[in-house]
C-alpha positions in Angstrom: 0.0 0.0 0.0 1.5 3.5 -1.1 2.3 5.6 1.8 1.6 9.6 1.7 2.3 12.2 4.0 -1.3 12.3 4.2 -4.9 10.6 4.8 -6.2 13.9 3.2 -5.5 17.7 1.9 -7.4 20.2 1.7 -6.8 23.1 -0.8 -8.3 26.2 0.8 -9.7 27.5 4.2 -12.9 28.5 3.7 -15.9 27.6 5.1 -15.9 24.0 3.6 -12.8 23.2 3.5 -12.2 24.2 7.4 -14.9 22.2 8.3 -14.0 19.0 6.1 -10.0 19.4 7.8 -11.7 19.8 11.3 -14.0 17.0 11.6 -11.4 14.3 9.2 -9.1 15.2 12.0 -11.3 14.5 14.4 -12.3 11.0 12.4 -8.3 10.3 13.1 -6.9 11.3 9.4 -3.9 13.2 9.4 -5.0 16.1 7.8 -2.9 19.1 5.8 -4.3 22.1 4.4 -3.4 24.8 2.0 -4.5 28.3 2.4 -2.9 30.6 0.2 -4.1 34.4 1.7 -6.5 34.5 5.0 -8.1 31.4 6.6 -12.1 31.7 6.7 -12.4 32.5 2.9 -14.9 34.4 1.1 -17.4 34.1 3.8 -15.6 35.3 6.7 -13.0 38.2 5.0 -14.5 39.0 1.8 -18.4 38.1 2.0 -20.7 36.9 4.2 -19.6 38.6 7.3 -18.4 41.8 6.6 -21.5 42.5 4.2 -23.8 41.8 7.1 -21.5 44.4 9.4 -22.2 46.8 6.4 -25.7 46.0 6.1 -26.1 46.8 10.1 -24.6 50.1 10.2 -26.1 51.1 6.6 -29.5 51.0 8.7 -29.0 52.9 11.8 -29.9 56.2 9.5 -33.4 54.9 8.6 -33.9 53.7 12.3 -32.9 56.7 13.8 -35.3 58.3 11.1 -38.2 55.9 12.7 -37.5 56.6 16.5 -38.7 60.0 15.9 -42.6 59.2 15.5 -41.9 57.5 18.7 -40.4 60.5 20.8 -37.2 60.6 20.0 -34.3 63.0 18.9 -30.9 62.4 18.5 -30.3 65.2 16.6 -28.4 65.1 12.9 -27.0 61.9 12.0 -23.5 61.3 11.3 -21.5 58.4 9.7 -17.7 58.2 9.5 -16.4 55.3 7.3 -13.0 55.0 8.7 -14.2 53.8 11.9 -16.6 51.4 10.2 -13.8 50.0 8.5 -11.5 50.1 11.2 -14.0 48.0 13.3 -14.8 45.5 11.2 -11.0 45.0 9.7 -11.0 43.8 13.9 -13.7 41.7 13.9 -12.8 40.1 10.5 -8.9 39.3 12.0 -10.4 38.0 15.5 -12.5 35.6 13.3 -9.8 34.2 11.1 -7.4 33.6 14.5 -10.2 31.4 15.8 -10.7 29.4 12.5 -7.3 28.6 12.4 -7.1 27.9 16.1 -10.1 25.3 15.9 -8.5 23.6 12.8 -5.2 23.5 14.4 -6.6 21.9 18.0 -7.8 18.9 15.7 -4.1 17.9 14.9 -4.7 19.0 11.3 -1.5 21.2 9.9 -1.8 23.9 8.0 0.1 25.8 5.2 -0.2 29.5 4.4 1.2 28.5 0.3 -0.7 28.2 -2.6 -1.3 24.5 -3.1 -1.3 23.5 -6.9 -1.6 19.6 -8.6 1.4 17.9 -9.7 -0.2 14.8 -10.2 -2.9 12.7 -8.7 -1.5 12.4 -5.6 1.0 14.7 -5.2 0.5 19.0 -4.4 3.0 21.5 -5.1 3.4 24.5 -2.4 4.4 27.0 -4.4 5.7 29.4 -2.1 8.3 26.8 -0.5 8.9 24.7 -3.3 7.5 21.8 -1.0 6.1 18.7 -2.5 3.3 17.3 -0.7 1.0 14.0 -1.1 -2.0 12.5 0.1 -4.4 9.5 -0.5 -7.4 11.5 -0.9 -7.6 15.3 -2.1 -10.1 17.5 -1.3 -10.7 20.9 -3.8 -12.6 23.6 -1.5 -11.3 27.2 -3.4 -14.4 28.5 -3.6 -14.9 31.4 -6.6 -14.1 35.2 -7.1 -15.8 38.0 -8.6 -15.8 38.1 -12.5 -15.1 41.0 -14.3 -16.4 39.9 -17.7 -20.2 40.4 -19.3 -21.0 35.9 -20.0 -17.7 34.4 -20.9 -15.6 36.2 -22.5 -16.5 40.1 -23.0 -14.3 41.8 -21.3 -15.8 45.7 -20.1 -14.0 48.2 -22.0 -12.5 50.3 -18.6 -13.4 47.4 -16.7 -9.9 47.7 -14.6 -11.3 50.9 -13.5 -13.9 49.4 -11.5 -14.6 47.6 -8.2 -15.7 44.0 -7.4 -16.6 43.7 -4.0 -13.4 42.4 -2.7 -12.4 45.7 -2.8 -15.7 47.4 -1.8 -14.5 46.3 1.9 -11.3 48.1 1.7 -12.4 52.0 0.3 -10.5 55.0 1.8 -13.7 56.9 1.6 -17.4 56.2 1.2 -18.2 57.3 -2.8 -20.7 60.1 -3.0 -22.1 58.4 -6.2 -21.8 55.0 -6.9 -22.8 52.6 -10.0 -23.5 49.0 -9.5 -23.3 46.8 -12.6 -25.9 43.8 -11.7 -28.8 42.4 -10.7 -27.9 39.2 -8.2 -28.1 39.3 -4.6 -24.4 40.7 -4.3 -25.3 43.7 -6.0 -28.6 44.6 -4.6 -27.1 43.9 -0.7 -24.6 46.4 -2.0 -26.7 49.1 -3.6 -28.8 48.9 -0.6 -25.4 49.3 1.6 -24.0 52.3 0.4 -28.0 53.7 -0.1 -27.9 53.7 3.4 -25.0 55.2 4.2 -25.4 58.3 2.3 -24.2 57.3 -1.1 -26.2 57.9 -4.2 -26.7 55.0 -6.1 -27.7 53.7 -9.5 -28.1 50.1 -10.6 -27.6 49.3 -14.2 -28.9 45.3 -14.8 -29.4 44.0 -18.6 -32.4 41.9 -17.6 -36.1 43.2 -17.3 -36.1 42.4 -13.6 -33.3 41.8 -10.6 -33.0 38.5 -8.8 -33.3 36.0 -11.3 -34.6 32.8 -10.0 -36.6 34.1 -7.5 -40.4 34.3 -7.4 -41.5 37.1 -9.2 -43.5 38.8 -6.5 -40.0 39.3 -4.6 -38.3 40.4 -7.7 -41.7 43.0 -8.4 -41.6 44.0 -4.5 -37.9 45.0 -4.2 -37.6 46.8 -7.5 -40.7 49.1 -6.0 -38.9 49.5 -2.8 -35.6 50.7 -4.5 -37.1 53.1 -7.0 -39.0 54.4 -3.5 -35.8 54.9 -1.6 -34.4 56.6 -4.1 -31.8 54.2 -5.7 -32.0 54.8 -9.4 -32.8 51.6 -11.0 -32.1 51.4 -14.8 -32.8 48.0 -16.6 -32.7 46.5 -19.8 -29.4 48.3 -20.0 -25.4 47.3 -19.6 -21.7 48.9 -19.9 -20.0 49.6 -22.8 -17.4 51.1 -21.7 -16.0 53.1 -18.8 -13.8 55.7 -18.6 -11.8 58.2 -16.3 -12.3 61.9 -16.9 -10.4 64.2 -14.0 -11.3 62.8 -10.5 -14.5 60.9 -11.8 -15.4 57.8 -13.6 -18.2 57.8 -16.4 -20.1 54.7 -17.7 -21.5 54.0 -21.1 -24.7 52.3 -21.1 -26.3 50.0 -23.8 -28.7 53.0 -23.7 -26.6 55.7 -25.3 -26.7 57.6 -21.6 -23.0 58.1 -19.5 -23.4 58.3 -16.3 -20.8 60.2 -14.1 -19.5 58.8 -10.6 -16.8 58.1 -7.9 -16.9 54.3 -8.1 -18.1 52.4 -10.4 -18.7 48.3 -9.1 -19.3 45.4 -10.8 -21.6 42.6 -9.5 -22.0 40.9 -12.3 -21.1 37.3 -11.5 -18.6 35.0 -9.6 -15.9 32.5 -11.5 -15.2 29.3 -9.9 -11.4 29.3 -8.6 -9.6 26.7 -10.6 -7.6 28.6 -12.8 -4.0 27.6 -12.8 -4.7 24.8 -10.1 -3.7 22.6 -13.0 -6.1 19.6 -12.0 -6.1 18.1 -15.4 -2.7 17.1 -14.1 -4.5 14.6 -11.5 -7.5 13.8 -13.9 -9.6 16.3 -12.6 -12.6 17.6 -15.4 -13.4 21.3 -15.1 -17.1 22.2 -16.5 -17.9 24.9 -18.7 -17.5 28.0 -16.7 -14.5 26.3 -14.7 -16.5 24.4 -12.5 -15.2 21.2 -10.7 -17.3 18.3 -12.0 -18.7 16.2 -9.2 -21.8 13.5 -8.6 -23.6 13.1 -6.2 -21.1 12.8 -3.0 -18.7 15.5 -4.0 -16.5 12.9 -5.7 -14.7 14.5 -8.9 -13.4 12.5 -12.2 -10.7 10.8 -10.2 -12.4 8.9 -7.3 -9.8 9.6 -4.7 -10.3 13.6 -5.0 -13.4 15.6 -4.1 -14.8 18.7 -4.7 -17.2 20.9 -2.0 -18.9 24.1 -2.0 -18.5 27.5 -4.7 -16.3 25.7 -6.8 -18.5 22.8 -7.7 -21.5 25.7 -8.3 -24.0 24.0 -7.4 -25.6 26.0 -4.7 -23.5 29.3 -3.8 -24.1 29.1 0.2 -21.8 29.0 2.6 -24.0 26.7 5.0 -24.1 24.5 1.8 -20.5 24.0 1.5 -20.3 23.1 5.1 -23.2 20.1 4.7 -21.3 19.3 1.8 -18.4 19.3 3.7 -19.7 17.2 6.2 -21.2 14.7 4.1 -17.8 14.4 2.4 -16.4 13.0 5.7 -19.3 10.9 6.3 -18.6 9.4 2.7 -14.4 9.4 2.5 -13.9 8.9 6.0 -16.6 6.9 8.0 -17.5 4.3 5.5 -21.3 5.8 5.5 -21.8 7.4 2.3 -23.9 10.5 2.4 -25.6 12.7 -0.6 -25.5 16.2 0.3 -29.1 18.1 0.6 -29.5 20.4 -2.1 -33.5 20.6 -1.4 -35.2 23.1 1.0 -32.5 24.7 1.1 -33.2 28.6 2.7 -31.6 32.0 1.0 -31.8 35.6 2.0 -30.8 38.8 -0.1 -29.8 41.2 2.9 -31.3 44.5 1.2 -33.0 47.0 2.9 -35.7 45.0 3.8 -35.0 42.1 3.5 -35.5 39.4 1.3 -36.1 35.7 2.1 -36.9 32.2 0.5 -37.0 28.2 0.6 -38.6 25.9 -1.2 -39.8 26.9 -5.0 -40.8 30.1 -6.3 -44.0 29.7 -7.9 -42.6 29.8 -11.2 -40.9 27.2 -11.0 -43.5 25.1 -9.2 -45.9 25.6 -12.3 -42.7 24.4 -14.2 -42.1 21.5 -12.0 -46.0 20.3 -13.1 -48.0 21.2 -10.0 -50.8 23.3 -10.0 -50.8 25.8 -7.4 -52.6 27.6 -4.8 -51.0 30.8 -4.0 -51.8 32.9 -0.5 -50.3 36.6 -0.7 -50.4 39.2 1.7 -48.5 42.4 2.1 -48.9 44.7 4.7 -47.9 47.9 6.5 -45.3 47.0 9.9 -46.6 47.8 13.2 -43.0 49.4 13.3 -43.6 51.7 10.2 -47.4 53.1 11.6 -45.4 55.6 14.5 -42.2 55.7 12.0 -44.0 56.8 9.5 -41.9 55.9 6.6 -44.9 53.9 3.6 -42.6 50.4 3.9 -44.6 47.5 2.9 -44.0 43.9 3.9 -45.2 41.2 1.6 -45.4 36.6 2.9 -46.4 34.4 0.0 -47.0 30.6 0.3 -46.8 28.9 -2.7 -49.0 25.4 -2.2 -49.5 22.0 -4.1 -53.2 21.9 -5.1 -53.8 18.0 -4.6 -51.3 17.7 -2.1 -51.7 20.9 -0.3 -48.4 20.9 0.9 -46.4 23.4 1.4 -44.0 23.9 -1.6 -42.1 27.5 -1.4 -42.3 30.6 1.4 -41.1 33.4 0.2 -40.7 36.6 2.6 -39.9 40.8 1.6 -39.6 42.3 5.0 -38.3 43.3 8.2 -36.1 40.5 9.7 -37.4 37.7 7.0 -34.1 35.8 7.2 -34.6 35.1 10.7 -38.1 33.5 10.0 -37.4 32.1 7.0 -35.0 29.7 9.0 -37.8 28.0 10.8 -40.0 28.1 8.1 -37.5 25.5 6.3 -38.3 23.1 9.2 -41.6 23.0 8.6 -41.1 22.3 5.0 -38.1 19.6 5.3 -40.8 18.2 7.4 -43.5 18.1 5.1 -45.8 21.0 6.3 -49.0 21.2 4.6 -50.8 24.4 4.0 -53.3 23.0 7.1 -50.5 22.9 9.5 -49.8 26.0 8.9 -53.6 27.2 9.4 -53.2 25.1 12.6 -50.5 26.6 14.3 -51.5 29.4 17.0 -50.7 32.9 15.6 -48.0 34.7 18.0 -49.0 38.6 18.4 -48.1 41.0 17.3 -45.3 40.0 14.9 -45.3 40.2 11.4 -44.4 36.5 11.0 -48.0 35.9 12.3 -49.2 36.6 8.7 -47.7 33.1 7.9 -50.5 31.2 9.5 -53.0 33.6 9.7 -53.1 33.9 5.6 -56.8 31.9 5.5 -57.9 33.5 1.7 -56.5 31.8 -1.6 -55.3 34.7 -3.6 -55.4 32.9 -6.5 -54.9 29.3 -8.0 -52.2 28.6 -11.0 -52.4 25.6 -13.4 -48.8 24.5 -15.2 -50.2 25.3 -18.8 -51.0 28.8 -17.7 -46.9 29.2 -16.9 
């Protein structure tokens, strides 16, 4: 039997690939794991986490705004970016000392180099010139924000702009900004500098944002924008950009150039293989770079697996730590396990916010079911003393013959923290009548969920 330095490595120390090292450790493998820049990956420095800090203090302007109707004053509100910055660049670093702390307590070693394949065994670090090998290989380098329009066009200027890697790092907060996009990154980001004072303008090249989700969120959130004030043009896309003195202008599709400070593009997120040379180890890459896996993570070469952004399959952080885990279940404790990819819950952290499991109804008519849909939107208790016109909207999409529960979809104050229980209910098999069962807790706006008695309307799959 060969011998290798180890049971298993890990290329990258993000969420998935922490996790995998951790608990393989903790199975008794002798674990090693590449991380070439920060442990904790996209999530923890460059996404998940310092986006939510943003989207906190990009709200305290609005919620100072609503403590007036309710007696207070705290006089003019003021926001300095450097101290937002500074703060969070100290959360972000006590964060990535504690990932690599727990991996490191499992026995697992770790190497800051850039881990690359030599063959299908062997790793090259690149920074020491080490060669490393291992029995089994696990690929967990996530993705990175593209810069080009589909596949190949490359924006004209395009160097001149953002992503938001760099969005965390500004010197200064823009005083105009222009987001290029129309997924959930660049709506959470319009909404973020929205609220802290920027102006902003949103250029997508589709009819409506958030493709994929149900239509009444994508209809709901367009509304709210255009009612904040975030300029919202659509149908439209960058030519080119250029710099002219101290300010950037964009070219749209549209004939129209719009000035600004920073211009940011949002406009899609490449999987990180490029120069990993797996083809060295066997390894097939899809069409947009994608690691090619089944059904338990394993890749074209049975000995090496692939979890989480890099496989894109579902872009989630929570998803590449199930796949993660299921990984170890499969390579390590003889008890192969499929990850979940159903009922699977999402939120767009925009300003309110947006939240979803299960299907939109869209796609439930495509999926063959006919549908009974229950719609209600509503004014907050919050918003009646605050007197800003914010509207919350619940939806429950529902199998006809079946009348379970099929998709929840949520626009509104804290929806991402009732979403999350709301995907119980449907892993569980909720029907529309356990809903209508359940006592109603008052006043809250997640109430409306089983208080929604009325149909709205019914859909049949031909009328899709």
């Amino acid at each position: 039997m060969a011998q290798y330095d180890y049971d298993l490595f890990v290329i990258g120390g993000g969420s998935g690939g922490v996790r995998a090292a951790r608990m393989a450790s903790l199975a008794g493998a002798r674990v090693g794991l590449a991380e070439e820049w920060r442990m904790g990956g996209t999530c923890v420095i460059r996404g998940c986490i310092p986006k939510k800090l943003f989207v906190y203090a990009s709200q305290f302007r609005e919620n100072i705004l609503d403590s007036r109707g309710y007696g207070w004053d705290f006089g003019d509100c003021k926001f300095d970016w450097p101290i937002l910055i500074a703060n969070k660049d100290r959360e972000i670093a006590r964060l990535e000392g504690l990932y690599t702390t727990n991996v490191e307590k499992t026995g697992a070693k770790i190497h800051h180099d850039r881990a690359v394949f030599e063959d299908e065994h062997t790793l090259r670090l690149l920074n020491s010139g080490r060669m490393v090998t291992a029995e089994k290989i696990l690929i967990a380098t996530g993705n990175r924000p593209t810069r080009e329009m589909g596949t190949t066009h490359v924006i004209p200027g395009g160097d001149l702009c953002i992503t938001s890697d760099e969005a965390f790092h500004l010197q200064e907060l823009p005083k105009r900004i222009l987001i290029a996009g129309g997924g959930y990154i660049a709506l959470e980001f319009a909404h973020i500098f929205h609220g802290l004072g920027s102006q902003v303008s949103l250029v997508y090249r589709g009819e409506k944002p958030l493709r994929g989700f149900d239509d009444c969120l994508r209809e709901a959130v367009c509304a709210s924008m255009h009612s904040r004030g975030i300029e919202v043009l659509l149908g439209c896309e960058f030519t080119r950009v250029e710099k002219r003195g101290d300010h950037l202008h964009a070219e749209t599709s549209k004939g129209a150039v719009i000035e600004c400070d920073q211009i940011m593009l949002a406009i899609g997120r490449q999987p990180n293989t490029l120069a990993l040379h797996v083809e060295k180890a066997g390894v097939e890459l899809g069409r947009r770079g994608e690691v090619k896996v089944d059904d338990y993570s394993r890749t074209t070469n049975s000995h090496i697996y692939a979890v989480g952004d890099v496989t894109d399959r579902v872009q989630l952080t929570p998803i590449a730590i199930h796949e993660a885990m299921a990984f170890v279940e499969t390579a390590f404790k003889n008890n192969p396990v499929k990850p979940d990819h159903i009922h699977v819950p999402s939120a767009v952290f925009t300003t309110p916010e947006i939240a979803t499991v299960g299907m939109s109804e869209q796609k439930a008519l495509l999926m063959g079911h006919s549908v009974d849909v229950y719609k209600s939107t509503f004014r907050p208790l919050l918003h009646t003393l605050g007197g800003r016109d914010v509207r919350t909207l619940m939806k429950l999409v529902v199998d006809q013959k079946s009348q379970k529960v099929l998709g929840c979809h949520i626009f509104g104050d804290h929806a991402a923290e009732i979403i999350q229980v709301v995907a119980v209910a449907l892993r569980m098999g909720a029907t529309k009548k356990d809903f209508d069962a359940t006592i109603a807790l008052h006043p809250t706006a997640a109430e409306e969920l089983v208080t929604m008695r009325t149909k709205s309307y019914s859909r049949e799959p031909e009328a899709a």
